[in-house]
N, CA, C and O atoms as a CHARMM CRD file, in Angstrom:
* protein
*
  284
    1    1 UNK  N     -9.17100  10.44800  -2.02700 PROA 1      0.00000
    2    1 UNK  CA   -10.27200   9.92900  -1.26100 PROA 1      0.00000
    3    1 UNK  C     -9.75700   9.56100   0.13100 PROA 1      0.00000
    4    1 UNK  O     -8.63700   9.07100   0.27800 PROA 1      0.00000
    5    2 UNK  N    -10.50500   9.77800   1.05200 PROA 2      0.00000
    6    2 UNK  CA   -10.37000   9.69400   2.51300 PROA 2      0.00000
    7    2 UNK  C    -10.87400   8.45000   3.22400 PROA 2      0.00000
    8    2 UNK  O    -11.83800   8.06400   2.56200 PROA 2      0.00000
    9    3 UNK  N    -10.64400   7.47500   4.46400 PROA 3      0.00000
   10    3 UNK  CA   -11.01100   6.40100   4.57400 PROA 3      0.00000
   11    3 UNK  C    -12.33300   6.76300   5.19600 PROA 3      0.00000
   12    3 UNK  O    -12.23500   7.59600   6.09700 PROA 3      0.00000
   13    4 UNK  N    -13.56700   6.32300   4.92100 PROA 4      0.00000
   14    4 UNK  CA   -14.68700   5.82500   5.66400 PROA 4      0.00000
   15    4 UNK  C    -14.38600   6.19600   7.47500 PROA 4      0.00000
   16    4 UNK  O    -14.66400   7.34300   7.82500 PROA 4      0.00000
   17    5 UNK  N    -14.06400   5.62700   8.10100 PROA 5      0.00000
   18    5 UNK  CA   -13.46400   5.45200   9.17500 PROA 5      0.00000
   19    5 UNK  C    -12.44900   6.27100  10.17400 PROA 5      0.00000
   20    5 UNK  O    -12.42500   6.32600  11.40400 PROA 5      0.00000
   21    6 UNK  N    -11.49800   6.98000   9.02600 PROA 6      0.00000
   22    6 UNK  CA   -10.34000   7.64100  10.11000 PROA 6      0.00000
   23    6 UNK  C    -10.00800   9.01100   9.10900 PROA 6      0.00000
   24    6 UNK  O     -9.13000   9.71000   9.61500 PROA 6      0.00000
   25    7 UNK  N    -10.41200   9.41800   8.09100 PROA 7      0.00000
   26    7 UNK  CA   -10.22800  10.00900   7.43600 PROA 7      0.00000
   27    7 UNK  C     -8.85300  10.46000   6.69200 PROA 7      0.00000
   28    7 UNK  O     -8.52200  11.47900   6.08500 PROA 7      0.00000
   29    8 UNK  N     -8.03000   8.91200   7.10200 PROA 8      0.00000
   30    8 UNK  CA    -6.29900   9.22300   6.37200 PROA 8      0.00000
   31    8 UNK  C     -6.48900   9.08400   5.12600 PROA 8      0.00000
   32    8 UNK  O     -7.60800   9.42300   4.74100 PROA 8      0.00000
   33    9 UNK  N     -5.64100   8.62800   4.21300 PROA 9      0.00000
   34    9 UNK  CA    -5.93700   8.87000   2.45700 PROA 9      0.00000
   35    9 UNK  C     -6.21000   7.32800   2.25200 PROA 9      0.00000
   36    9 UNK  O     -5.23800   6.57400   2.22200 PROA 9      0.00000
   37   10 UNK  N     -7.20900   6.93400   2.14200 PROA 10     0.00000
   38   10 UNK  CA    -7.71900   5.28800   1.72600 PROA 10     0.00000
   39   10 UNK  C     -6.65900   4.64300   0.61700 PROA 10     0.00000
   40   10 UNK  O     -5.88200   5.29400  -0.08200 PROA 10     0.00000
   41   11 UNK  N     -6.79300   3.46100   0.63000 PROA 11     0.00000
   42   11 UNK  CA    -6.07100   2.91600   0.03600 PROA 11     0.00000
   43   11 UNK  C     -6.38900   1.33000  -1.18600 PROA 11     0.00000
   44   11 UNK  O     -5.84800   0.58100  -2.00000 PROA 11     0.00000
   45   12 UNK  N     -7.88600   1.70100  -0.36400 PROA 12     0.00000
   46   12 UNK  CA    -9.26600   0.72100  -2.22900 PROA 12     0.00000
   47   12 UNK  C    -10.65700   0.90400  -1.52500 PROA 12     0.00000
   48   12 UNK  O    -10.86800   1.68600  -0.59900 PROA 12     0.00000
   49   13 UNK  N    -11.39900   0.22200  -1.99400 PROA 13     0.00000
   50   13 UNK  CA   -12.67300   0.92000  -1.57700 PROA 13     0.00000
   51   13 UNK  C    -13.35100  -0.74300  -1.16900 PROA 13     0.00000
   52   13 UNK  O    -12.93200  -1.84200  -1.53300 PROA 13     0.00000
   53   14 UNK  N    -14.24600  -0.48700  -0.50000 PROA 14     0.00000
   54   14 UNK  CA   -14.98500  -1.55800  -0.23500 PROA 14     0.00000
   55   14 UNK  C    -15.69500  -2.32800  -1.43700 PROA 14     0.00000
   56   14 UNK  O    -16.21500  -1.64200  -2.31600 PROA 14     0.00000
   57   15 UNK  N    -15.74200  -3.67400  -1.51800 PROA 15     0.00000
   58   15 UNK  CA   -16.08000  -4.39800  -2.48500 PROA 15     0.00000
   59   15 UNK  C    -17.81100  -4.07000  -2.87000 PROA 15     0.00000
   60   15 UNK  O    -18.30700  -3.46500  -3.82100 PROA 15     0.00000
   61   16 UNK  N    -18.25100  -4.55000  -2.04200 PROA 16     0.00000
   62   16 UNK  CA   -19.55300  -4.22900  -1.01100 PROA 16     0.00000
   63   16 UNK  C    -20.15800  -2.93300  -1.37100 PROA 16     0.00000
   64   16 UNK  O    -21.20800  -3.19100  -1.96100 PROA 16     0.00000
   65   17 UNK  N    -20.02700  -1.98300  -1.31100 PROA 17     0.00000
   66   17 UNK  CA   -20.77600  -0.72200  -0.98300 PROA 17     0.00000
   67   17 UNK  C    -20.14600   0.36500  -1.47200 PROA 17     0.00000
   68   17 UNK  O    -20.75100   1.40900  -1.71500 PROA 17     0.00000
   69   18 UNK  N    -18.52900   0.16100  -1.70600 PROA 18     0.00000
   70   18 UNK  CA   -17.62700   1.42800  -2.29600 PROA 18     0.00000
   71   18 UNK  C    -17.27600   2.56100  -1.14500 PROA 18     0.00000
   72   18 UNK  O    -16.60600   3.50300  -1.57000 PROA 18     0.00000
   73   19 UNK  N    -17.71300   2.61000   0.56100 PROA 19     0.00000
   74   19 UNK  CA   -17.25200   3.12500   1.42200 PROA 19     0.00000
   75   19 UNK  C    -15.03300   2.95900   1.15500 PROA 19     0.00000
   76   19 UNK  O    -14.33900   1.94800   1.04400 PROA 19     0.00000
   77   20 UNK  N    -14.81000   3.82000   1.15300 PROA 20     0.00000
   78   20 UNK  CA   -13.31300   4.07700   0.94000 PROA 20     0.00000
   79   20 UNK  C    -12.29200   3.50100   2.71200 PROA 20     0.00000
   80   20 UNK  O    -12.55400   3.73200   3.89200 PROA 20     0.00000
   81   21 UNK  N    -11.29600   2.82000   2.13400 PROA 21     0.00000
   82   21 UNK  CA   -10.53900   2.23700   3.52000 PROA 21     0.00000
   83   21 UNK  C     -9.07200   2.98800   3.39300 PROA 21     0.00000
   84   21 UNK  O     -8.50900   3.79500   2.65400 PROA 21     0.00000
   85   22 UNK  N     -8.81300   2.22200   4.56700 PROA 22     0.00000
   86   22 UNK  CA    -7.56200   2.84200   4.85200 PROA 22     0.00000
   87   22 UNK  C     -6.96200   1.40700   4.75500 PROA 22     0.00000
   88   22 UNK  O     -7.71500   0.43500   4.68000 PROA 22     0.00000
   89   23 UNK  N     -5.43100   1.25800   4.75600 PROA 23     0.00000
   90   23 UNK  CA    -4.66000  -0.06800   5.15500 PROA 23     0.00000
   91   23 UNK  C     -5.48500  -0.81100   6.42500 PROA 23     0.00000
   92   23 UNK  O     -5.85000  -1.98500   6.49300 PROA 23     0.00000
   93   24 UNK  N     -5.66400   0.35400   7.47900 PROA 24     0.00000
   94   24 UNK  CA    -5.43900  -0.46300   8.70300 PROA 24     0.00000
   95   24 UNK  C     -6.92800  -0.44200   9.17800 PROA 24     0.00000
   96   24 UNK  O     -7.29500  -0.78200  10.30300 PROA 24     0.00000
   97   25 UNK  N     -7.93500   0.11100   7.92300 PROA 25     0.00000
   98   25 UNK  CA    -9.19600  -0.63600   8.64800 PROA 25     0.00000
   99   25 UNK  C     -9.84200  -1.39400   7.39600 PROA 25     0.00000
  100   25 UNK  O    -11.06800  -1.40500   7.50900 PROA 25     0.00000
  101   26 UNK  N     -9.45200  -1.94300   6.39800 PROA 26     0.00000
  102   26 UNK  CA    -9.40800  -3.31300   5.21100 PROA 26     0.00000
  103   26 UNK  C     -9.72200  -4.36100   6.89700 PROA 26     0.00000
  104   26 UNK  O     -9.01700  -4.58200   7.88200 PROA 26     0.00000
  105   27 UNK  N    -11.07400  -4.74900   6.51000 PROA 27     0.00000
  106   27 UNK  CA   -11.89100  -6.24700   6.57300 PROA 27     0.00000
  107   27 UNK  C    -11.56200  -6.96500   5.24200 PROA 27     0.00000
  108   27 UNK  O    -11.16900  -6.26400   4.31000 PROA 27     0.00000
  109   28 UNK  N    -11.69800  -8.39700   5.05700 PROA 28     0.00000
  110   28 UNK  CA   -11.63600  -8.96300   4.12900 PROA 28     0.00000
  111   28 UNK  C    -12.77700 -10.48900   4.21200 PROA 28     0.00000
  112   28 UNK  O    -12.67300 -11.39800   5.03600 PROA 28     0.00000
  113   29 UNK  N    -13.72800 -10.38800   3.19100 PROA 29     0.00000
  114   29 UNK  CA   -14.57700 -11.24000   3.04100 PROA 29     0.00000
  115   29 UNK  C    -14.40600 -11.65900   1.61500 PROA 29     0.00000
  116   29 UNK  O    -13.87800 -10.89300   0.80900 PROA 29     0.00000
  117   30 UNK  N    -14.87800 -12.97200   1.23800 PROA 30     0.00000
  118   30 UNK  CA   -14.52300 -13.35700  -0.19500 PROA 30     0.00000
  119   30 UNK  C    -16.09800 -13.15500  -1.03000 PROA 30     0.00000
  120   30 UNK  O    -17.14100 -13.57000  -0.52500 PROA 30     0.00000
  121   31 UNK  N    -16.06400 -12.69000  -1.91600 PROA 31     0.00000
  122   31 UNK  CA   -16.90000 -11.84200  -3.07400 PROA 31     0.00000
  123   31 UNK  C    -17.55000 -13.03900  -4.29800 PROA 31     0.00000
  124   31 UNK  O    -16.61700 -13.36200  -5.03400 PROA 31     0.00000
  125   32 UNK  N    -18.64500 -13.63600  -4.62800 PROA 32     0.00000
  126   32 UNK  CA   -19.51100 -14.33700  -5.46100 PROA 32     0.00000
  127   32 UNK  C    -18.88600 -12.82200  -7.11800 PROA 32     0.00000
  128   32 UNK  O    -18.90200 -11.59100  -7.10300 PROA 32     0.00000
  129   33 UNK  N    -18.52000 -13.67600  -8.05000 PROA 33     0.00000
  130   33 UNK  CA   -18.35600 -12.73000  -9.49400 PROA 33     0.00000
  131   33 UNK  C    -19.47000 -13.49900  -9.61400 PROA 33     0.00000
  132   33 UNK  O    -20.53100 -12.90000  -9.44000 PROA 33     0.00000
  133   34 UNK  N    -19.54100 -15.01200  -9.93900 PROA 34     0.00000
  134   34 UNK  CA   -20.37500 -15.59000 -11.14200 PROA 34     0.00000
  135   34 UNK  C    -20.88800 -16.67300 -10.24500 PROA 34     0.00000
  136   34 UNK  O    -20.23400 -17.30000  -9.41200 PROA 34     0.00000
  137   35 UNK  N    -22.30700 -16.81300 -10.57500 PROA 35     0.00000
  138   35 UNK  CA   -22.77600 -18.05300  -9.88200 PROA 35     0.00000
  139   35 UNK  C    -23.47300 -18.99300 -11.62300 PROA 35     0.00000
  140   35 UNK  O    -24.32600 -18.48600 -12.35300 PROA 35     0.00000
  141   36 UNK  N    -22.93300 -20.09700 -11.82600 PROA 36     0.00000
  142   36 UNK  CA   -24.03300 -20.88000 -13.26000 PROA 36     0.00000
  143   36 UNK  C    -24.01700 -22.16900 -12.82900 PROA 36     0.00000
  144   36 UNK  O    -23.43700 -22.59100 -11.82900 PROA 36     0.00000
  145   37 UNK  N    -24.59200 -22.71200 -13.51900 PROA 37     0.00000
  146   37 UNK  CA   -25.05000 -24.15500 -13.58300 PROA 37     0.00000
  147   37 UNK  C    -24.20500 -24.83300 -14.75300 PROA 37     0.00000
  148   37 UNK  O    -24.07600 -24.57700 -15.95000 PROA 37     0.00000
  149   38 UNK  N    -23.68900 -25.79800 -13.90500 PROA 38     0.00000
  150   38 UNK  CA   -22.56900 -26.91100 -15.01800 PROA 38     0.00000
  151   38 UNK  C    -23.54300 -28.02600 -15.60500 PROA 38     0.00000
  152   38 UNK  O    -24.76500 -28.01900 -15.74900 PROA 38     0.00000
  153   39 UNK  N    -22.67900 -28.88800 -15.86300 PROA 39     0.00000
  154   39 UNK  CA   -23.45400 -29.71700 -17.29200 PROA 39     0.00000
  155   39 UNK  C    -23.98900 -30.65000 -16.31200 PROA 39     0.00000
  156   39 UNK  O    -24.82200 -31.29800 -16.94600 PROA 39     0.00000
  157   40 UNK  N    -23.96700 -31.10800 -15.01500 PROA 40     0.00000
  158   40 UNK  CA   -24.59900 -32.19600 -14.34700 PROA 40     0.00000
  159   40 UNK  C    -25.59800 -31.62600 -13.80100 PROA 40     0.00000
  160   40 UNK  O    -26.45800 -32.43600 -13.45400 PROA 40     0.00000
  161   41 UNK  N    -25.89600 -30.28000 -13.52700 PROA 41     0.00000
  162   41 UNK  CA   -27.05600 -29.58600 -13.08800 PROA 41     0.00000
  163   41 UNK  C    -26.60500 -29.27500 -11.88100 PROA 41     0.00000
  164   41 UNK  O    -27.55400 -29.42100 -11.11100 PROA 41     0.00000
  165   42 UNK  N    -25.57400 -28.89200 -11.25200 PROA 42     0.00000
  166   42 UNK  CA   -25.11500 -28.37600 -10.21100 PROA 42     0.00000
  167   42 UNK  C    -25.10300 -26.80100 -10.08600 PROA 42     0.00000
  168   42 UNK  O    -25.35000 -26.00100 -10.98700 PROA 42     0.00000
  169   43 UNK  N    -24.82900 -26.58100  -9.02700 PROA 43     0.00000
  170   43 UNK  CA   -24.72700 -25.16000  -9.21300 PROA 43     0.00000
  171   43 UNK  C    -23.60000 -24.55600  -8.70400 PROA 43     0.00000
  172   43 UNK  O    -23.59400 -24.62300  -7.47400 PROA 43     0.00000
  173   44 UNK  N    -22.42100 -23.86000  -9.27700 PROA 44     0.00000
  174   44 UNK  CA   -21.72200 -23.44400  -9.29200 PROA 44     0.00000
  175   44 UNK  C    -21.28000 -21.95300  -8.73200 PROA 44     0.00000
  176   44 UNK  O    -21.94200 -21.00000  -9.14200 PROA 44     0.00000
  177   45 UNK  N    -20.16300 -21.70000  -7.79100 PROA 45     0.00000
  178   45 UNK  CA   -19.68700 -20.08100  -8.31500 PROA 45     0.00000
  179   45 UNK  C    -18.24700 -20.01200  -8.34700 PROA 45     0.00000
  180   45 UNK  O    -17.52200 -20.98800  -8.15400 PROA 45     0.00000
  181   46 UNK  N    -17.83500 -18.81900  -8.59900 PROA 46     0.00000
  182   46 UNK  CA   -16.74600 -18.67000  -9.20000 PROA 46     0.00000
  183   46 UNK  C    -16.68300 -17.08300  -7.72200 PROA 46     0.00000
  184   46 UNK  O    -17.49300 -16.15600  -7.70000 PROA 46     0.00000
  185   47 UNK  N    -15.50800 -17.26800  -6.71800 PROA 47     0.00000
  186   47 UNK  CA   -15.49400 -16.69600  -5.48600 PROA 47     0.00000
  187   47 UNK  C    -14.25900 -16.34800  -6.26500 PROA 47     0.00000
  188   47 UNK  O    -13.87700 -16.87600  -7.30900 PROA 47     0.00000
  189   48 UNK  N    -13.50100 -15.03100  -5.35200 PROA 48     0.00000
  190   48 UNK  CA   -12.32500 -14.22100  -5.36200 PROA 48     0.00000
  191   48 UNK  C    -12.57600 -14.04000  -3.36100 PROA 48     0.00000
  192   48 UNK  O    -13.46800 -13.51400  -2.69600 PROA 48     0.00000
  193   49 UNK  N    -11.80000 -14.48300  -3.13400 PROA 49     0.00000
  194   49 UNK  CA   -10.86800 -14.41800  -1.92200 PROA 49     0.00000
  195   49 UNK  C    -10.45500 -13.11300  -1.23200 PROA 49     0.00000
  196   49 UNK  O     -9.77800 -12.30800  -1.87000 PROA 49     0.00000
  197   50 UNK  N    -10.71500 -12.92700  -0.33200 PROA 50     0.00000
  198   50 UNK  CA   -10.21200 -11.72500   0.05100 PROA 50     0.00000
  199   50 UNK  C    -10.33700 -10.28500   0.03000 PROA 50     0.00000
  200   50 UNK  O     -9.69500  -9.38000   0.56300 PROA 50     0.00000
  201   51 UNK  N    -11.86000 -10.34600  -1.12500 PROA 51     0.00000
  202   51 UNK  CA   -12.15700  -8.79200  -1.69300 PROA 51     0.00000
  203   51 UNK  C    -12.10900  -8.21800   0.08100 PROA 51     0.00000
  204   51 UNK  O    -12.21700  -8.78300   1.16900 PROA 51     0.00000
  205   52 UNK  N    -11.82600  -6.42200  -0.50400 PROA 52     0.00000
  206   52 UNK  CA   -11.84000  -5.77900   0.75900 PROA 52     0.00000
  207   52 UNK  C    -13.45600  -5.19900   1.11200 PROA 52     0.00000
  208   52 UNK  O    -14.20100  -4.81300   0.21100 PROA 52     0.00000
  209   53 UNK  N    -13.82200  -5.20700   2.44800 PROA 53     0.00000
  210   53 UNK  CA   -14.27800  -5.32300   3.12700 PROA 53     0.00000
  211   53 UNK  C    -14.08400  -4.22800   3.94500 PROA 53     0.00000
  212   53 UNK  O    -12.97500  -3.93700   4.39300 PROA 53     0.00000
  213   54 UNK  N    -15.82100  -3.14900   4.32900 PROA 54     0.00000
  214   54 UNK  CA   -15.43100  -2.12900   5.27200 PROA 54     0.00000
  215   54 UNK  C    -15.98400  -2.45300   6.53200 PROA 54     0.00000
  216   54 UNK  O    -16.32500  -1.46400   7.18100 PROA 54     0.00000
  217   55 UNK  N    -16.09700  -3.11500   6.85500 PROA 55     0.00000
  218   55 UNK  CA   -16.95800  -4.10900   8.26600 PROA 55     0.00000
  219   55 UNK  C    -18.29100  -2.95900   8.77500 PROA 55     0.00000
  220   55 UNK  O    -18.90400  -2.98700   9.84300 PROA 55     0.00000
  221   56 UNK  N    -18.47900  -1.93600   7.55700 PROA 56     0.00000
  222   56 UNK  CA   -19.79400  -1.23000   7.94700 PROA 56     0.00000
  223   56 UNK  C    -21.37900  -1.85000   7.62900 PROA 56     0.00000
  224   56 UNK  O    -22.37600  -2.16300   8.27900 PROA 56     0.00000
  225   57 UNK  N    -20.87500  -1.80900   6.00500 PROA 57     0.00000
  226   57 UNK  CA   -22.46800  -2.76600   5.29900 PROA 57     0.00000
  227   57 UNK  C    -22.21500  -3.95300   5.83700 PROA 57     0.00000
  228   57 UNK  O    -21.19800  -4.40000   6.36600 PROA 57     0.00000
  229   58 UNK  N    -23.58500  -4.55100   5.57700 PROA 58     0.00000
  230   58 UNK  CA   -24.08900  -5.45800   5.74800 PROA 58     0.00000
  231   58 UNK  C    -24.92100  -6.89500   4.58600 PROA 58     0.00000
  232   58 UNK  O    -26.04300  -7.40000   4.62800 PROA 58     0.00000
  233   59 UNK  N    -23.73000  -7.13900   3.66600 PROA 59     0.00000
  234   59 UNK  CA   -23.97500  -7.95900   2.65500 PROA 59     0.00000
  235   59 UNK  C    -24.73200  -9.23000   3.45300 PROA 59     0.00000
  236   59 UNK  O    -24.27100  -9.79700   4.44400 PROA 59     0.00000
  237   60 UNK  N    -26.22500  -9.59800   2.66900 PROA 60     0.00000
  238   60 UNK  CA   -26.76300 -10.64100   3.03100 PROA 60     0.00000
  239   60 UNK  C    -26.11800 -12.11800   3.02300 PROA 60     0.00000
  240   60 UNK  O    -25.14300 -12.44700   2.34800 PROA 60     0.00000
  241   61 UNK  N    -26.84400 -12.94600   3.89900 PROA 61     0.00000
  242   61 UNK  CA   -26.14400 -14.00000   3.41900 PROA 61     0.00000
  243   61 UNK  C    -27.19500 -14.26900   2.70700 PROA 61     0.00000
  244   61 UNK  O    -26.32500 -14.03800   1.86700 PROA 61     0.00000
  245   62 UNK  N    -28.35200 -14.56600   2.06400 PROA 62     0.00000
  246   62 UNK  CA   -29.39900 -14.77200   1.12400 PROA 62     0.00000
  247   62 UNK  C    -29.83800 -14.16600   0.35700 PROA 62     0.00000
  248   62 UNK  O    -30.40600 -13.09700   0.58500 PROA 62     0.00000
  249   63 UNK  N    -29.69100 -14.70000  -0.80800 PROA 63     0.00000
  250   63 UNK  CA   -30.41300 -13.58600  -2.17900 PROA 63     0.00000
  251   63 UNK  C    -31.66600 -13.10500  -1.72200 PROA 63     0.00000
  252   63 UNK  O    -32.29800 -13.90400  -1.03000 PROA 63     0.00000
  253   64 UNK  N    -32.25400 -11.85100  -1.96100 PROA 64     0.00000
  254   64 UNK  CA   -33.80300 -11.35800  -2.11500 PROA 64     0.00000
  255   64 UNK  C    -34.37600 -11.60800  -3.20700 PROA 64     0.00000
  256   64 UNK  O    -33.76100 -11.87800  -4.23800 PROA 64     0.00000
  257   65 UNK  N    -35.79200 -11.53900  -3.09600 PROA 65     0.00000
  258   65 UNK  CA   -36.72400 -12.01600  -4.45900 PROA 65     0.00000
  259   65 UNK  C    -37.13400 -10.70600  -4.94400 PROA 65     0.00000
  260   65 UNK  O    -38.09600 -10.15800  -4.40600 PROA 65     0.00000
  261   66 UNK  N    -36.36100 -10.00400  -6.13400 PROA 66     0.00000
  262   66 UNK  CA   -37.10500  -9.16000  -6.87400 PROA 66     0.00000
  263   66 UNK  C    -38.37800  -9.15400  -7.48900 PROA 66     0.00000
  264   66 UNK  O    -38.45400  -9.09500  -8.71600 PROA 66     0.00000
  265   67 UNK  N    -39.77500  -9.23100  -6.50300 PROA 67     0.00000
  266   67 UNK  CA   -40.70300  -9.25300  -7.37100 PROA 67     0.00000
  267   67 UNK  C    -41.34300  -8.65400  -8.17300 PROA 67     0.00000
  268   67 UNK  O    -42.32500  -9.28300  -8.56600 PROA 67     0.00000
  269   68 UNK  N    -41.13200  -7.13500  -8.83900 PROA 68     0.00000
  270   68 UNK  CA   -40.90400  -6.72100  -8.90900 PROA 68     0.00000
  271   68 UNK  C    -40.17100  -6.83200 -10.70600 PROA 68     0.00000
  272   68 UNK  O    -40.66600  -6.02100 -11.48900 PROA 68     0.00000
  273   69 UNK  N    -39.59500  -7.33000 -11.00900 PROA 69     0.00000
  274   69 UNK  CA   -39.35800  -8.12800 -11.82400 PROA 69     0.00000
  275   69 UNK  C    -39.21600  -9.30400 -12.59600 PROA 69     0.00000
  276   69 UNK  O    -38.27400  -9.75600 -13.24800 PROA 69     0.00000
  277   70 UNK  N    -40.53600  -9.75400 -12.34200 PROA 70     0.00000
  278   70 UNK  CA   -41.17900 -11.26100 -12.43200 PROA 70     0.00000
  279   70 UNK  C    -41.88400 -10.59300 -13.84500 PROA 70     0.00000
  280   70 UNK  O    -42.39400 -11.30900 -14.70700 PROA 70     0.00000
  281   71 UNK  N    -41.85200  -9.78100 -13.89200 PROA 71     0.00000
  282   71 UNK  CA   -43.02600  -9.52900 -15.01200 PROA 71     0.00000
  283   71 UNK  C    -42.06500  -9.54800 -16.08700 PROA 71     0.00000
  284   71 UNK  O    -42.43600  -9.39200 -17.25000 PROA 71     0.00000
């Protein structure tokens, strides 16, 4: 697989979207696995640090409302 970007041989793929990187164009933003609710009624997540990042997409900062699946 080839990088997104420069077309040298990538080296992981974007967390985000799966666009393929190279060493030297890896962005790094930290990635939500698990978001739950603890026993005091808080709300919780569970982040990983550093996932790679192709600085192309555009991950929201706000969830959308699937309505759509309300039913």
């Amino acid at each position: 697989m080839n990088c997104w970007h420069c077309e040298r041989t990538a080296q992981g793929v974007c967390k985000f979207c799966g666009r393929a990187l190279c060493q030297e164009h890896v962005k790094k933003l930290p990635y939500i696995l698990s978001i739950y609710v603890d026993r005091q009624d808080h709300r919780q997540a569970l982040v990983v640090n550093n996932a790679l990042y192709c600085g192309v997409c555009q991950p929201r900062d706000e969830p959308i409302h699937l309505e759509q699946l309300d039913h």
